[in-house]
C-alpha positions in Angstrom: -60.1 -44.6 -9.9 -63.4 -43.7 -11.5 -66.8 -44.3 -9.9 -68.9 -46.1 -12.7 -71.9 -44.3 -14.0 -70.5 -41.0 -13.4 -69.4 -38.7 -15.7 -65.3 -37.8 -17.3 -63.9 -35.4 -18.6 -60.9 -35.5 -20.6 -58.9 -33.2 -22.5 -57.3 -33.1 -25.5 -53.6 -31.0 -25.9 -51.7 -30.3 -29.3 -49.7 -33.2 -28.7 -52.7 -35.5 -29.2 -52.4 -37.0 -26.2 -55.9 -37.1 -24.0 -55.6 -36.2 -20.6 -57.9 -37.3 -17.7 -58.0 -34.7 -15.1 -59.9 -36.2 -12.5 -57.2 -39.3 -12.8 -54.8 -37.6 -13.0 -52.9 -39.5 -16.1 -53.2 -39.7 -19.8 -55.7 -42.3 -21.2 -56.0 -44.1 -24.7 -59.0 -43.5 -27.0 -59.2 -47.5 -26.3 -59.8 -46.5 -22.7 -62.7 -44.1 -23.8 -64.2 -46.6 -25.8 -64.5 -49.2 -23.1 -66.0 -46.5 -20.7 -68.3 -45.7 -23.1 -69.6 -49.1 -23.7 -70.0 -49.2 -19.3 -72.8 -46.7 -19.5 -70.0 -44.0 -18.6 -70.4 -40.6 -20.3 -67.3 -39.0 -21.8 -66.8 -35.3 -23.1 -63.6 -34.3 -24.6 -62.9 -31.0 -24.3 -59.9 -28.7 -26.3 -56.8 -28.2 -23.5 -56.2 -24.5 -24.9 -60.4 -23.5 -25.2 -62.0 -26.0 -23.2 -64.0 -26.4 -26.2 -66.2 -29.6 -26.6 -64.6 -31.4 -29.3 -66.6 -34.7 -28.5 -68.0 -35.4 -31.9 -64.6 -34.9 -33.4 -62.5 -37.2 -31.6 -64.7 -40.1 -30.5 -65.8 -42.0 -33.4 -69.7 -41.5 -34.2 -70.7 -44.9 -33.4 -69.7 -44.8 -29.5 -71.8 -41.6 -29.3 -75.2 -42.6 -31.1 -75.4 -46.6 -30.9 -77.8 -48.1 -33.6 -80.2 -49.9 -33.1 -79.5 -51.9 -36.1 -75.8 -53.2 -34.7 -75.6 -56.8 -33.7 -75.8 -58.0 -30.4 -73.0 -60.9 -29.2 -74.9 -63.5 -27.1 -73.0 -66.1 -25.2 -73.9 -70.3 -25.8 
């Protein structure tokens, strides 16, 4: 289990399959993207380098939210 507000690391292998080490298991880029919108910070790093290969595998608008997107409000 992760702590929220604190930092992940996961790492990416040849097979394409992300890796959480501090887990233990494999996540989905859908589990990423929901940590992402918790406040949690996530950097993807290469499984061969160790690399940071954030900006190529998490899509642009988890890393830099605008300020411009739309805001869902509950009624």
């Amino acid at each position: 289990m992760v702590n929220p507000g604190v930092p992940i690391t996961v790492k990416l292998y040849g097979n394409r399959r992300l890796y959480e080490p501090g887990a233990t298991r494999y996540v989905t880029l859908s589990d990423l993207q929901a940590r992402m919108r918790n406040g949690i910070a996530v950097t993807v790093r290469d499984g061969a380098t160790g690399a940071d290969i954030t900006d190529l595998v998490l899509p642009p608008s988890l890393l830099s939210p605008s300020p411009l997107s739309p805001r869902r409000t509950e009624h």
